[in-house]
DRENMITI-141068 format. One line per 3 residues: their letters; for each residue x, y, z of N, C-alpha, C. Coordinates in steps of 0.02 Angstrom, whole numbers. Layout:
N
A) X/Y/Z/X/Y/Z/X/Y/Z | ...
REM end
This chain:
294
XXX) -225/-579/1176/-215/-572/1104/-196/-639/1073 | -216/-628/1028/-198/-731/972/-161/-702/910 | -112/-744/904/-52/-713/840/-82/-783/793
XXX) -102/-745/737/-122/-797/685/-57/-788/622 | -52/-851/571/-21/-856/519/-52/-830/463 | -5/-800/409/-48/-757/362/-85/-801/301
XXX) -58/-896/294/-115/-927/297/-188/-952/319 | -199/-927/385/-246/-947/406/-280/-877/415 | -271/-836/369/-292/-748/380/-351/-763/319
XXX) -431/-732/329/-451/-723/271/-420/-643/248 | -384/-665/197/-352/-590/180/-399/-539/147 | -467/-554/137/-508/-502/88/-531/-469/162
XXX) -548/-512/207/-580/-471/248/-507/-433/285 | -458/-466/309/-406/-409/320/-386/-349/307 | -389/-349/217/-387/-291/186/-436/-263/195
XXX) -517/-293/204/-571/-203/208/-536/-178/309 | -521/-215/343/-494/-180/392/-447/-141/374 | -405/-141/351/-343/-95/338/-381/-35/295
XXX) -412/-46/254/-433/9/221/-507/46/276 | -548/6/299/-588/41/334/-562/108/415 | -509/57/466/-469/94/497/-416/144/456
XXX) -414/167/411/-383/203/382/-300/187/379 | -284/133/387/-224/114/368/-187/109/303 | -108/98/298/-74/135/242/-51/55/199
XXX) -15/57/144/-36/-4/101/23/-57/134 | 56/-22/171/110/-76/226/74/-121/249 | 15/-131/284/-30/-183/297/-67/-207/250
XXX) -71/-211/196/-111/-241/149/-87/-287/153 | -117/-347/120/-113/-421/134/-58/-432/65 | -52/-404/0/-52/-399/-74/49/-376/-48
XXX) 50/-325/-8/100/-298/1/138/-338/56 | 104/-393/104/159/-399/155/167/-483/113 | 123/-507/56/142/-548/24/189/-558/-4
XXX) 222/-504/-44/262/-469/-86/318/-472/-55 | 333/-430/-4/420/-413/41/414/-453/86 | 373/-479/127/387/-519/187/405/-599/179
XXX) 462/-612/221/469/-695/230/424/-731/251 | 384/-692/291/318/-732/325/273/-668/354 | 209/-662/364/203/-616/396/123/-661/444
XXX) 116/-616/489/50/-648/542/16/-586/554 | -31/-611/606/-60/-537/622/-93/-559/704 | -67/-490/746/-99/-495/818/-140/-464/824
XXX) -209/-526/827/-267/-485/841/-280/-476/914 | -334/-440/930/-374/-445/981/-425/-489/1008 | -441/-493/1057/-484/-557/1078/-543/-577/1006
XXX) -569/-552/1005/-615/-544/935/-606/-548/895 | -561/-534/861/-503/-516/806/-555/-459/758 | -590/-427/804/-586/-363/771/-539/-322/747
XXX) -477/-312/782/-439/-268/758/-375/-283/769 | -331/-275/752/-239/-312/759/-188/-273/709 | -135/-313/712/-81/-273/683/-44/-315/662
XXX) -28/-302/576/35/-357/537/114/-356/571 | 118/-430/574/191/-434/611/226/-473/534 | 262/-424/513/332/-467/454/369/-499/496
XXX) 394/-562/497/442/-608/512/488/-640/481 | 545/-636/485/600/-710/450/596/-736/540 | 633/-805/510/645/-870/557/718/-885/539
XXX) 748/-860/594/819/-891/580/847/-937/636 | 857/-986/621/879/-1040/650/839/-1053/725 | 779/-1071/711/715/-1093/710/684/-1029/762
XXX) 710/-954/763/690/-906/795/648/-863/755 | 600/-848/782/562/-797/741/588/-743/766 | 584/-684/705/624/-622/704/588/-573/682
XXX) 565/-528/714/505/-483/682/543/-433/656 | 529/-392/587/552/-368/577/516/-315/509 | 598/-263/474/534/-231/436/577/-251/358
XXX) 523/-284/314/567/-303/235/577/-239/190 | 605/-251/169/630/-199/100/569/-159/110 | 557/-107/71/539/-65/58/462/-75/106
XXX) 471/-74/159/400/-79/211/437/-37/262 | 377/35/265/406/63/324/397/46/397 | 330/33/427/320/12/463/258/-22/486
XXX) 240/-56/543/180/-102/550/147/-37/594 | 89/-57/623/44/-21/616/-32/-46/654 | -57/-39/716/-109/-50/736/-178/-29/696
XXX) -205/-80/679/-275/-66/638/-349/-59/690 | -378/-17/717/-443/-24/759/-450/47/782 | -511/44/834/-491/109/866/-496/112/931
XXX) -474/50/966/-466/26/1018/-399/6/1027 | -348/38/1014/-274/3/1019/-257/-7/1098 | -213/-61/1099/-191/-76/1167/-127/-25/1189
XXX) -102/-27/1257/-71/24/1266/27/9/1214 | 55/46/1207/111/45/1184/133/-21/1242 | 153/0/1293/180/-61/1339/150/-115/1329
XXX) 71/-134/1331/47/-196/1308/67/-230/1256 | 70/-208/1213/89/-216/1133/153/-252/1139 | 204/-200/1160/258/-235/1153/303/-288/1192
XXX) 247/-278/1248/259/-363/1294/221/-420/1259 | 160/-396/1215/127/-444/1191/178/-489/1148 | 201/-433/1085/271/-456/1035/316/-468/1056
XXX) 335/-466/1114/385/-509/1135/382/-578/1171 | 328/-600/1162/299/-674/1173/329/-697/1104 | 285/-675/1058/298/-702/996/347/-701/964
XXX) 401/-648/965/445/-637/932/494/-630/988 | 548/-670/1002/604/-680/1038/644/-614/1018 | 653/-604/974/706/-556/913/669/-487/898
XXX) 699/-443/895/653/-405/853/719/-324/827 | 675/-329/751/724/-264/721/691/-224/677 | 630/-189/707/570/-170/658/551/-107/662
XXX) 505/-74/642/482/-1/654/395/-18/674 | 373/34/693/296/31/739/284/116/718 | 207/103/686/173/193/700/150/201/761
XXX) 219/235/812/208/253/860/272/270/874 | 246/345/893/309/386/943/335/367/989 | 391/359/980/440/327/1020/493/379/1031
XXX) 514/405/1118/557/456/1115/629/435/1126 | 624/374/1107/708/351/1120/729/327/1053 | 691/304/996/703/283/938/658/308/903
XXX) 672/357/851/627/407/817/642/385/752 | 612/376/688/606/376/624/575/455/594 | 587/474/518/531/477/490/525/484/437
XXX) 471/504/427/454/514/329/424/594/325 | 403/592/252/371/651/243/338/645/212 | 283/706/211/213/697/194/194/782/153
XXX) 155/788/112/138/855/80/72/844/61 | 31/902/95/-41/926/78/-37/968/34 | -117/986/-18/-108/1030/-62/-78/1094/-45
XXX) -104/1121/13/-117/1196/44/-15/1190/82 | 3/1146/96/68/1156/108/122/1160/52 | 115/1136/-16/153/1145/-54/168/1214/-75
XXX) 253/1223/-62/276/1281/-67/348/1252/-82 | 378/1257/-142/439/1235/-166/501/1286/-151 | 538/1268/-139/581/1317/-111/650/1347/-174
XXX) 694/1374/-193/723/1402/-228/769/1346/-274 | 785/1286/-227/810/1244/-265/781/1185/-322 | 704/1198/-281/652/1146/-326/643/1196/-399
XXX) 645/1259/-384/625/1312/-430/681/1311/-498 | 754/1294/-483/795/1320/-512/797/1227/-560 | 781/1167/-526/790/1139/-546/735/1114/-617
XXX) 660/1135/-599/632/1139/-624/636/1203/-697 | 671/1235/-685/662/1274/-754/724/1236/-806 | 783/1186/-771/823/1162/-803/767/1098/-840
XXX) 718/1081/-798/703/1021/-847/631/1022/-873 | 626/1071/-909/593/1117/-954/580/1057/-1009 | 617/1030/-1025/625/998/-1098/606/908/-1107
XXX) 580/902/-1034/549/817/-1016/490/826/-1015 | 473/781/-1051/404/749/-1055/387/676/-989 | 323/700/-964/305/640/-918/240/619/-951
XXX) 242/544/-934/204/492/-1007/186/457/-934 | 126/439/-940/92/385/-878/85/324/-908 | 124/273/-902/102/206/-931/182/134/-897
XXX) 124/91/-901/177/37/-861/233/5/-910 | 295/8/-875/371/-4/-916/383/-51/-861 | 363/-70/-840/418/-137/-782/488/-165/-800
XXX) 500/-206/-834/566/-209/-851/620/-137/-879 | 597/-102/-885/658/-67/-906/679/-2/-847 | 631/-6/-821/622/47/-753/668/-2/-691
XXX) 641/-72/-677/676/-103/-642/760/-120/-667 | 752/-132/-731/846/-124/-757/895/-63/-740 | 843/-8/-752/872/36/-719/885/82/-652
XXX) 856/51/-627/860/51/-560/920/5/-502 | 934/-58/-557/977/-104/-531/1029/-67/-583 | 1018/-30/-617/1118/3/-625/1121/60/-617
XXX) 1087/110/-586/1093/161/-561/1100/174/-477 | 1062/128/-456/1085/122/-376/1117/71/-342 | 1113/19/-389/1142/-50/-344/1210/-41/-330
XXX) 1260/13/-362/1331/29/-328/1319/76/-297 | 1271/111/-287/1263/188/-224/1238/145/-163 | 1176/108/-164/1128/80/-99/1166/21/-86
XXX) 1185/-8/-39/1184/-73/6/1117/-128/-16 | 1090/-73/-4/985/-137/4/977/-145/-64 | 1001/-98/-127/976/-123/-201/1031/-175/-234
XXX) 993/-244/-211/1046/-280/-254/992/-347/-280 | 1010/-357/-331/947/-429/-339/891/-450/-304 | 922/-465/-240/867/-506/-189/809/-424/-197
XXX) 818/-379/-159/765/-346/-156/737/-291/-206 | 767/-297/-269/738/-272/-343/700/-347/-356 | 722/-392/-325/640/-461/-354/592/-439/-312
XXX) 596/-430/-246/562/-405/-215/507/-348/-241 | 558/-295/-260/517/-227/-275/458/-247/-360 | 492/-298/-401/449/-319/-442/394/-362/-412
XXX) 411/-401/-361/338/-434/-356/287/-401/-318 | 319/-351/-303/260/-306/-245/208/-251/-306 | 256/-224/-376/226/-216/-418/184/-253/-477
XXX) 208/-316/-453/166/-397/-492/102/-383/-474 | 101/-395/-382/55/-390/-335/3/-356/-337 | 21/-291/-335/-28/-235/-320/-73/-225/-393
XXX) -25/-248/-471/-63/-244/-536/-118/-294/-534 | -81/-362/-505/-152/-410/-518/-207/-427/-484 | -187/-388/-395/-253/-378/-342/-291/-335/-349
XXX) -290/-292/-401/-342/-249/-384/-310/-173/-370 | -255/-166/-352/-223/-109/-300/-206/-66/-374 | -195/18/-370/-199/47/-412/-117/73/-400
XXX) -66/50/-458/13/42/-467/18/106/-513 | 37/163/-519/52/200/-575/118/211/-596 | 142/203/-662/230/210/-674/217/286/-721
XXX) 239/321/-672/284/398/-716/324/399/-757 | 337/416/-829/390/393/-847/417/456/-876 | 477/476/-865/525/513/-907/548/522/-986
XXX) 520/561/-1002/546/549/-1088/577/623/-1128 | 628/622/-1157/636/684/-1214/647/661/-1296 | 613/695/-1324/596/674/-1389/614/611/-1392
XXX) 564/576/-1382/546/502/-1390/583/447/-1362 | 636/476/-1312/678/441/-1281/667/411/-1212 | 664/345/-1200/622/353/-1116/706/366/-1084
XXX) 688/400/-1035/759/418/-961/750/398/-895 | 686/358/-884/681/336/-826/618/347/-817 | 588/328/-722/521/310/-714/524/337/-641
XXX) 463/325/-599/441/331/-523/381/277/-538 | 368/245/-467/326/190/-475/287/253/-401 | 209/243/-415/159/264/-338/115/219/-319
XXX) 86/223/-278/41/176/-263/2/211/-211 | -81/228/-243/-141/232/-207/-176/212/-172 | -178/222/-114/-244/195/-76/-236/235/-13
XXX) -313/236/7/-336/267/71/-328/343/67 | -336/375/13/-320/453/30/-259/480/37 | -206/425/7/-135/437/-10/-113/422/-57
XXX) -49/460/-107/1/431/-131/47/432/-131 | 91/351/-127/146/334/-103/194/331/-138 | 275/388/-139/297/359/-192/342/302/-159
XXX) 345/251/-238/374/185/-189/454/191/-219 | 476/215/-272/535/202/-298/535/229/-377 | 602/247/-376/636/263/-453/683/272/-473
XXX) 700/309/-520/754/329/-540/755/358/-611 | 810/431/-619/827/420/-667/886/425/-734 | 918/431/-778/987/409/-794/1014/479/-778
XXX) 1087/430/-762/1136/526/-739/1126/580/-766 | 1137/580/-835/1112/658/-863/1034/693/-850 | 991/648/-856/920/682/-848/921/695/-764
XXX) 962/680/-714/959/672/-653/979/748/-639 | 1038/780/-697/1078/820/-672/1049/884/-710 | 1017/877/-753/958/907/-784/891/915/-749
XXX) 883/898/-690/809/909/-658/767/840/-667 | 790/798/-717/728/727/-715/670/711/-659 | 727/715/-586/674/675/-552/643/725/-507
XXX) 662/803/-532/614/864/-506/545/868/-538 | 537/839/-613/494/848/-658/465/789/-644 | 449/742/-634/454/683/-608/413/691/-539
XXX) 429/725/-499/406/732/-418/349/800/-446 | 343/825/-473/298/882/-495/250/847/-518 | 253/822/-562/210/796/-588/153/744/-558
XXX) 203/709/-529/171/650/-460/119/713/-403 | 167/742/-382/119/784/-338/86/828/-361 | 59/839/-437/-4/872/-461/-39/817/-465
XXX) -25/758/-500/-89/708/-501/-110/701/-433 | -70/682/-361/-103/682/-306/-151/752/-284 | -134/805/-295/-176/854/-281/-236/870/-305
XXX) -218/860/-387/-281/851/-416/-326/804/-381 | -315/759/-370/-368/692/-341/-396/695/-259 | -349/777/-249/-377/792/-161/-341/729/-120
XXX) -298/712/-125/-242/646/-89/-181/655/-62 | -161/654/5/-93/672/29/-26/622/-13 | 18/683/-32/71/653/-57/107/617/0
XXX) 127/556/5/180/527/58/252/519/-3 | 300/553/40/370/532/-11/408/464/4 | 374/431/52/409/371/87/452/369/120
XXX) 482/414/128/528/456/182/586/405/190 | 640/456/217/704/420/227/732/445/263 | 788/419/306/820/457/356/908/458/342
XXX) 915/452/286/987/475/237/949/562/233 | 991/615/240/990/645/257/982/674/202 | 1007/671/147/1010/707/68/930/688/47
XXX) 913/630/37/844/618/33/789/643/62 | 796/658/135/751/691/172/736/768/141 | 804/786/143/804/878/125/774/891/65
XXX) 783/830/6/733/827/-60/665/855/-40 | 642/792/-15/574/776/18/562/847/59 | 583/878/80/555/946/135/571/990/98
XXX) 619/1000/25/624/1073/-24/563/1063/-48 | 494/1038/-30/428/1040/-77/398/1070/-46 | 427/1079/26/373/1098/77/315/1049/117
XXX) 364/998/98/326/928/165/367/925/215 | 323/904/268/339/909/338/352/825/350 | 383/811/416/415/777/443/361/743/499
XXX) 345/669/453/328/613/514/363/581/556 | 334/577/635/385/517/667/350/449/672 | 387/406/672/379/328/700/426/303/766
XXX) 425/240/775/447/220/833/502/163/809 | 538/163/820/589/103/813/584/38/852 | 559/-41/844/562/-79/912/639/-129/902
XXX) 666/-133/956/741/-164/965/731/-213/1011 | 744/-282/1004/743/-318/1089/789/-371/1047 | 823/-413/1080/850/-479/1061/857/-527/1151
XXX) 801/-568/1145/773/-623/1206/778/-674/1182 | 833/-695/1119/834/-754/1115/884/-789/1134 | 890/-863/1128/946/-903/1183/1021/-871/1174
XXX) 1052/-890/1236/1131/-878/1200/1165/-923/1155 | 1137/-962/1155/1171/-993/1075/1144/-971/1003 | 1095/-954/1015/1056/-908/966/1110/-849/942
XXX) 1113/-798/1001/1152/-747/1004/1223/-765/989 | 1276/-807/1018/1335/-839/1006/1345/-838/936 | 1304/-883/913/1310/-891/810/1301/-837/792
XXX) 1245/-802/816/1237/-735/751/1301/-696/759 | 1331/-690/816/1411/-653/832/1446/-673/797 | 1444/-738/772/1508/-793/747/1489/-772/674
XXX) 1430/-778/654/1410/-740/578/1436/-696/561 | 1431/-626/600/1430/-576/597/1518/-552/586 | 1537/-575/624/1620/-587/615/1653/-610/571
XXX) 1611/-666/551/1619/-704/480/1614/-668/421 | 1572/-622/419/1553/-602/373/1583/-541/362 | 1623/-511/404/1653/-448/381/1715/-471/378
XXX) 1763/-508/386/1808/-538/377/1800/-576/281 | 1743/-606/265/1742/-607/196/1734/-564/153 | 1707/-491/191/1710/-446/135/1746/-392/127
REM end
């Protein structure tokens, strides 16, 4: 296998691989541009077929890993190498590693969820919440700044991960996907003429993904982001397209995601750290450091 740089990638032809093997927009070239510090890709002798590796480099170690809002990497072909190959391969390249892989893994399990037309069946709490938010209007049209404002003051004191660095992030991946070509849709929340918030999706391959939202406390507690997820998963049905909810493994989020009547994907978790002991030494000395400053 040859690990190339995502400069020296022709990325148009990358992307008809990802879209021809039926892969999800985590490998798009547009998307690992967006969240990743660096990203490469391990092909096969041919480079017919391979798989995006996200990387940071910390203190001159490459670190494979998974960025903000990227669930996981993902073999593109239909010749994949075996799980064991793979991950002796990435561990040539990547000394470090703290990432997720589509592949079952029975010692480190992820997952997400997913809803087909014929499975949607809402359960008593989607029901009850939905007749509370009777009184919202959903408006399809792009708000970027005010969806991202609110998103950085509605979760950035609940989430750890929503803080500046990766709300720039989550805007340039929606920069991205508007000016490549990739099809971005913003949901937006409104009652008499008031916007209350948004959901951002993103199409491709016979899916849609939701990527993120939010919306303000009262419309939240009123049903907002029930009317909001209804709505998202009629436009996907209408279009014959599996809803993906992006899944989470906070436990309140998941149970959202499965009161629709979507079922439960797994992935694989990969863990190794083979890099020097002074490598290892500092990051301890960091790590210590750093909870002691906060």
């Amino acid at each position: 296998m040859e690990l190339v740089l995502s400069q020296h990638i022709d990325k148009k032809q990358w992307d008809q691989l990802v879209e021809r093997s039926g892969g999800t927009v985590f490998s798009l070239s547009a998307y690992l541009d967006a969240t990743a510090d660096n990203w490469a890709v391990l092909y096969n002798a041919d480079r017919s077929e391979g798989i995006a590796c996200p990387f940071s480099v910390k203190l001159g170690i490459r670190v494979l890993y998974a960025p903000f809002f990227h669930r996981y990497t993902e073999w593109l072909g239909n010749n994949p190498p075996s799980e064991e190959e793979l991950i002796k391969e990435l561990k040539i390249h990547f000394p470090v590693a703290d990432a997720q892989l589509k592949w079952e893994n029975e010692n480190h399990t992820r997952h997400h969820q997913v809803l087909t037309r014929e499975g949607y069946k809402p359960n008593q709490q989607v029901k009850r919440m939905l007749k509370k938010a009777t009184g919202f209007e959903v408006v399809e049209q792009h708000k970027k700044p005010i969806l991202a404002a609110l998103l950085k003051s509605e979760l950035s004191h609940r989430i750890a991960a929503i803080d500046d660095h990766s709300l720039g992030l989550l805007e340039n991946l929606v920069d991205a996907f508007n000016s490549r070509g990739g099809e971005l849709l913003q949901l937006n929340l409104e009652s008499n003429g008031e916007w209350l918030g948004g959901i951002w999706l993103l199409v491709f391959n016979n899916r849609v993904l939701y990527l993120k939202g939010t919306v303000t406390k009262e419309a939240k507690e009123n049903g907002g982001m029930y009317r909001l997820m209804e709505h998202a998963l009629k436009l996907a049905f209408d279009r014959d397209l599996l809803f993906d909810f992006g899944g989470s493994n906070v436990e309140g989020v998941r149970r959202f995601n499965l009161n629709w009547g979507s079922s439960d994907v797994t992935y694989g978790h990969l863990e190794w750290n083979n890099a020097p002991l002074w490598w290892k030494t500092l990051k301890s000395l960091r790590k210590k450091w750093s909870k002691r400053s906060s």
